[in-house]
N, C-alpha and C positions, 0 to 999 in steps of 0.2 A: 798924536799917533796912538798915544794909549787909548785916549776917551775913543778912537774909535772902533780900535779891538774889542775893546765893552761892548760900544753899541751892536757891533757884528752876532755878538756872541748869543744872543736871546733867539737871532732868528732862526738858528739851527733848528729848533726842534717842531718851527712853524712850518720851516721848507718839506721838514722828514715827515711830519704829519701831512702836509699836501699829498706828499709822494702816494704813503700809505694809504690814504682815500682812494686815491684815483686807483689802487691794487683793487681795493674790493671791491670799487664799484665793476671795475672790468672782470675780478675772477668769479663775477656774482653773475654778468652777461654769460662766463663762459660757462660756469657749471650750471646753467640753466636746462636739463633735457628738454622739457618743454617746449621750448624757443627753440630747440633744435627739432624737435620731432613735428612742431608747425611747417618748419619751411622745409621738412622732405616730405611731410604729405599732403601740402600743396602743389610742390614739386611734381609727385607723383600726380593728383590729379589731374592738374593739366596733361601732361602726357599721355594718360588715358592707358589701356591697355596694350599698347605695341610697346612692345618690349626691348625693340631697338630703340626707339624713343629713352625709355627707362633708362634703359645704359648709358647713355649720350648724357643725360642729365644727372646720372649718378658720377659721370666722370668728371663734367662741369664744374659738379656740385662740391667736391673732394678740396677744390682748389680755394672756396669761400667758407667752407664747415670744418668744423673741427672733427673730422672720422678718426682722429687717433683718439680723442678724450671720447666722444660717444658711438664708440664702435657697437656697443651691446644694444643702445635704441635701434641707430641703425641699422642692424640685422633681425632686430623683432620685428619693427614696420618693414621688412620687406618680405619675413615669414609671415607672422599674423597680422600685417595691418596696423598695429601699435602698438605702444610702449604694454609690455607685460608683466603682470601682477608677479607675485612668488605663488607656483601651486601651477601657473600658466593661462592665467585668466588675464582677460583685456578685459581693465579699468571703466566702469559704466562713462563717467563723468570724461573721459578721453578722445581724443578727435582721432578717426582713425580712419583707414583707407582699403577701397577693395581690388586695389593693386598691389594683390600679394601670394605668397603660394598658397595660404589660406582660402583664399577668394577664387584661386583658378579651378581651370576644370580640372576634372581626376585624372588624366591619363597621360600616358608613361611623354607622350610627344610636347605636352604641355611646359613637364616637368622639366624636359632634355631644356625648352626654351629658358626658362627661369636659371639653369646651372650655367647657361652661356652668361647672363645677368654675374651672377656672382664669379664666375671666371674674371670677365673682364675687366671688373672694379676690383679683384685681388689683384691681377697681374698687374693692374693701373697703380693700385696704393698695397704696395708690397707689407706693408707692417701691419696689414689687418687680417692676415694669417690667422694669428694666432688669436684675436679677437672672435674669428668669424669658429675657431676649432674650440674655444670656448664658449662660445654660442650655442653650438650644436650639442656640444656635451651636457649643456643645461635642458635645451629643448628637450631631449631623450628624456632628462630625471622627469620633465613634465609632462609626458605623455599623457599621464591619467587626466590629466588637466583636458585635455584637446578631446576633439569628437573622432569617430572612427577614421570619419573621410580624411581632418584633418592630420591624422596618422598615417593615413595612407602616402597621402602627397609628402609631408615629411622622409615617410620612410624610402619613396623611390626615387626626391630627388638627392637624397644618403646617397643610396646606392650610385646615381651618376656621379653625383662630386668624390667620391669614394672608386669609382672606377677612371677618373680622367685625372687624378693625382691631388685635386684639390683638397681635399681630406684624409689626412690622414687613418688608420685601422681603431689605432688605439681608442678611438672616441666610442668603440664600442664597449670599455667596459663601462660608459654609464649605464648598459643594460642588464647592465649584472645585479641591478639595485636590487635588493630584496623583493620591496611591493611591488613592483612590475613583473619582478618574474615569478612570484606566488600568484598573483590572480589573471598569468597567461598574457600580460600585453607585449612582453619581450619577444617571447617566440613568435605571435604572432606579425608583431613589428620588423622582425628580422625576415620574414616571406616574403614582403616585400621591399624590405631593401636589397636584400642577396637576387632576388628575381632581376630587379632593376639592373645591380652590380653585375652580374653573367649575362643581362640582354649585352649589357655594353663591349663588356670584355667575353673572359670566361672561366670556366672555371679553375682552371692553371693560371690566371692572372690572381682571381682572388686569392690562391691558397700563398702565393708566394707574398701578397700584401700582408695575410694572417701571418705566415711565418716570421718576417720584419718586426712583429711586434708581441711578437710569444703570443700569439692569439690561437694559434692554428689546434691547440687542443683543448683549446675554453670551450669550444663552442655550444655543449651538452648541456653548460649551467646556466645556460636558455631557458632550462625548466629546473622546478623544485627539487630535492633532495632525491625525495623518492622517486623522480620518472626519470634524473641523469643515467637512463644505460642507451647503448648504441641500437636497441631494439626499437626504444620508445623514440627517438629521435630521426631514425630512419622511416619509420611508420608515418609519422607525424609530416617532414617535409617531405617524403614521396608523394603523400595524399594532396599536400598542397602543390605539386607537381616539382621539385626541386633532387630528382633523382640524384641527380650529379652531385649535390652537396650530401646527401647521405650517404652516397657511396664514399663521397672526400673523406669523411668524419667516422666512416666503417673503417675505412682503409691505414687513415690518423693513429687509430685505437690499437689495431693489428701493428701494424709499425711497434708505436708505442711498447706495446704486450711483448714484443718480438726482445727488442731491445732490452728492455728488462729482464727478460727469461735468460738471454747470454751474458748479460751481467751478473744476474744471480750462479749461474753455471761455473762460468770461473773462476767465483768467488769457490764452489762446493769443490771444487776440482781442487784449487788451491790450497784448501784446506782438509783435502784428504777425506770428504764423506765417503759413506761407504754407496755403492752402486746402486742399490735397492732402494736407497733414501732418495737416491738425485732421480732415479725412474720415475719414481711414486710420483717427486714434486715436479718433474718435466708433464708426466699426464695428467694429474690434477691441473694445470694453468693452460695443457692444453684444450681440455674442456671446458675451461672457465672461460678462455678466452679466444675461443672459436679456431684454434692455429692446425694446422695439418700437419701429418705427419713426415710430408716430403720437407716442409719447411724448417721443422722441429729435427730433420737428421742433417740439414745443411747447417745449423745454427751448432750442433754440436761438433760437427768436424771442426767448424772455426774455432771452436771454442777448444777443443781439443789439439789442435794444431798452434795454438796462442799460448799454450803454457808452460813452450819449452823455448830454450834459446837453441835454436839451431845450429849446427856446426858447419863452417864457411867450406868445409871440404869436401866435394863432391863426394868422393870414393867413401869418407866414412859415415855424410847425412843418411843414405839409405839405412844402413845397418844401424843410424843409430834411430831411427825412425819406425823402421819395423819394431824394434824392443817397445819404442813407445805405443805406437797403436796396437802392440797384442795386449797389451796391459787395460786397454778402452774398449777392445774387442766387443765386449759382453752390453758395454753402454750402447753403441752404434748398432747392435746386434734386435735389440732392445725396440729399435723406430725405424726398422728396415722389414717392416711383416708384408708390405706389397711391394710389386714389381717397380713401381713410379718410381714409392723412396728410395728403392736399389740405384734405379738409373739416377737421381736427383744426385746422391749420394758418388756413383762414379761421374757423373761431369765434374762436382766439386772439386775429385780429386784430380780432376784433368787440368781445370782451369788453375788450382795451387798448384801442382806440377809445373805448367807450363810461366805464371809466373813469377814462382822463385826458380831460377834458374839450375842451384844447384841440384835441384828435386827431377831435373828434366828425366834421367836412366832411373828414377826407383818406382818410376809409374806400377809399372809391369808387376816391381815385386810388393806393391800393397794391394794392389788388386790381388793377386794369388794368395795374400796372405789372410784376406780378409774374407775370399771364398774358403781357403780351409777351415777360418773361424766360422763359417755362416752368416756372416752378413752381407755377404752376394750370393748370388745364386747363378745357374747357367744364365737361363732364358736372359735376364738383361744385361749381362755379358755380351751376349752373342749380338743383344737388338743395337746395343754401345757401339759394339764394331762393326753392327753393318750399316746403319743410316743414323744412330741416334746420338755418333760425336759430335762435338764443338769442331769448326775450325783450327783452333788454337793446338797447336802442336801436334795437328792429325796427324800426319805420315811418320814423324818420329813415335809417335805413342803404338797406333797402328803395324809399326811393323816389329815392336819389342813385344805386342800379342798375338804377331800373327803363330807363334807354337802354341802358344796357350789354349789360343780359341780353337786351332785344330787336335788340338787334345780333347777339350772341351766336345766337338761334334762327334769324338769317333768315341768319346766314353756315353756322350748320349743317344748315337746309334746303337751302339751294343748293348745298354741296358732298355733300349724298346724292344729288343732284338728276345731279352731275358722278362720282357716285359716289367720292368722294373724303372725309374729315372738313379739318375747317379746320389743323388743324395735323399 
């Protein structure tokens, strides 16, 4: 029994060695690209260019190849035709195929055909998602590699797989690379992908995809340092006929601008600057950043109305409300020099009346108090109450001014009368 424990014992490391062979020789089949990029562009050949074909054999084909380990061949030969170099060149010494988006023709119905191709094999082999959104983010850094046309087709079958879910937003910051966006290939790369993305969808689809991925206020660094302003970007994709996206990206900015100027305010409020100082920097950034002044007096009533705690008591918020706004007076007084910001100015206070509720009775008395201050006027008083309310708490607002307004006509009868207005 001993002598044949012995003998057992040597062949251990003969059987473990077999084992091990037969691993490399297999992992050495499977890590071959080669051997795999032969039998998808044979594949492809035969198939020829119908694309339904293509599909059918790529679905096939998923079930005999390894698409999990060579998902990145497989996606090169089915953009460019074959396996691709680093820089984005195809390999002279390479067998390659012109069943591919490289090889089709340029336009937009071709391309929709090729994204139904890559639909159907994602939905088919769910885990090459993220292969195929690695793919794309490589192809972008290669653009300078490819030739125009093939930028083209790139760029607008982007935009379909990027408008029907299959791609994700974020594969846009590979065009944020420096040297593409220094010698113009981004910008121009993105005219037609976004052309492409809004034939499909539109433009409220694409902004809500940018916003998913914090993209929706990159879009500027398109271009170099020096040409990121909303002038040069709006010039730029209007010419290329993409109105709607620079109006998106005017509009983004303004936002942007808006939000920060009331942030900055309440900080200034909160820390007690003095009035002169906060006018200065509200008009200074409203020239800088294109903002009007009806917009610039609704931003400061909020802002002004945000930095007090209100008291839950009907009978004592008025009075304690009036103390506050005579104290802001001279601020709101400030961005009320035409008729609009007057009226922009009383809606605000209609729609904050209306609702916080216990604000509903002090309408009347900040309007009265803020014509004593000057920062109303008759005339859009009177336009307020006669067609220019909100819905929201008409008839109760309306009938707490119907004295006021009749005060208001018969002091502005009588100083035409004196040829004079009342103020």
């Amino acid at each position: 029994r001993v002598s044949f424990m012995n003998n057992q014992k040597p062949q251990k490391p003969t059987l473990s060695g077999q084992r091990f062979k037969t691993r490399k020789r297999d992992e050495k089949e499977r890590f071959d690209p080669t051997q795999f990029q032969d039998c998808i562009i044979q594949g492809l050949t035969e198939t020829g260019t119908d694309l339904e074909a293509v599909a059918k054999f790529l679905d096939a084909s998923g079930a005999k190849l390894d698409y999990r380990r060579y998902a990145e061949t497989l996606f090169d030969i089915l953009v460019a035709g074959g396996m691709l170099a680093p820089g984005g060149t195809l390999a002279d010494d390479m067998t390659r195929t012109n069943v591919c988006v490289f090889a089709a023709q340029e336009d937009l119905e071709t391309m929709q055909a090729f994204a139904q191709v890559f639909n159907k094999l994602i939905r088919r082999y769910k885990y090459l998602e993220k292969g195929f959104e690695d793919e794309v983010k490589k192809l972008l850094l290669f653009l300078k590699g490819f030739s125009e046309s093939e930028r083209n087709k790139l760029a607008m079958l982007t935009g379909i797989l990027l408008a029907n879910g299959t791609l994700n937003a974020s594969i846009l910051n590979s065009l944020y690379n420096e040297n593409l966006v220094k010698e113009g290939v981004s910008a121009a790369f993105a005219v037609k992908l976004f052309k492409s993305w809004i034939n499909e969808k539109d433009i409220n689809a694409v902004a809500v995809s940018l916003r998913k991925v914090n993209m929706d206020n990159r879009l500027m660094e398109l271009f170099p340092a020096n040409k990121q302003s909303v002038e040069h970007f709006s010039k730029y994709f209007t010419e290329a006929g993409l109105k709607e996206l620079s109006e998106y990206v005017r509009n983004q900015q303004s936002i942007g601008a808006r939000k920060e100027l009331q942030k900055e305010l309440q900080e200034q409020m909160s820390r007690g600057d003095l009035f002169k100082d906060i006018i200065l920097y509200v008009k200074e950034e409203m020239k800088k950043n294109n903002i009007s002044e009806q917009t610039v007096v609704a931003i400061i009533w909020s802002s002004v109305m945000s930095t007090v705690e209100w008291n839950k008591k009907e009978e004592l918020v008025a009075e304690q409300a009036i103390k506050h706004l005579k104290q802001y007076s001279p601020l709101l007084a400030a961005f009320t020099t035409q008729g609009q910001s007057e009226l922009t100015l009383l809606l605000k206070i209609q729609e904050y009346c209306y609702d916080n509720i216990h604000f509903m009775k002090a309408f009347q008395k900040i309007v009265v108090l803020f014509y004593k201050a000057e920062v109303l006027s008759e005339e859009p008083i009177l336009k307020w109450y006669k067609d220019a309310h909100l819905a929201k708490g008409k008839s109760v607002f309306l009938e707490q001014m119907k004295k006021f307004v009749e005060w208001l006509k018969n002091a502005e009868e009588g100083n035409e009368q004196l040829g004079r207005r009342p103020r």
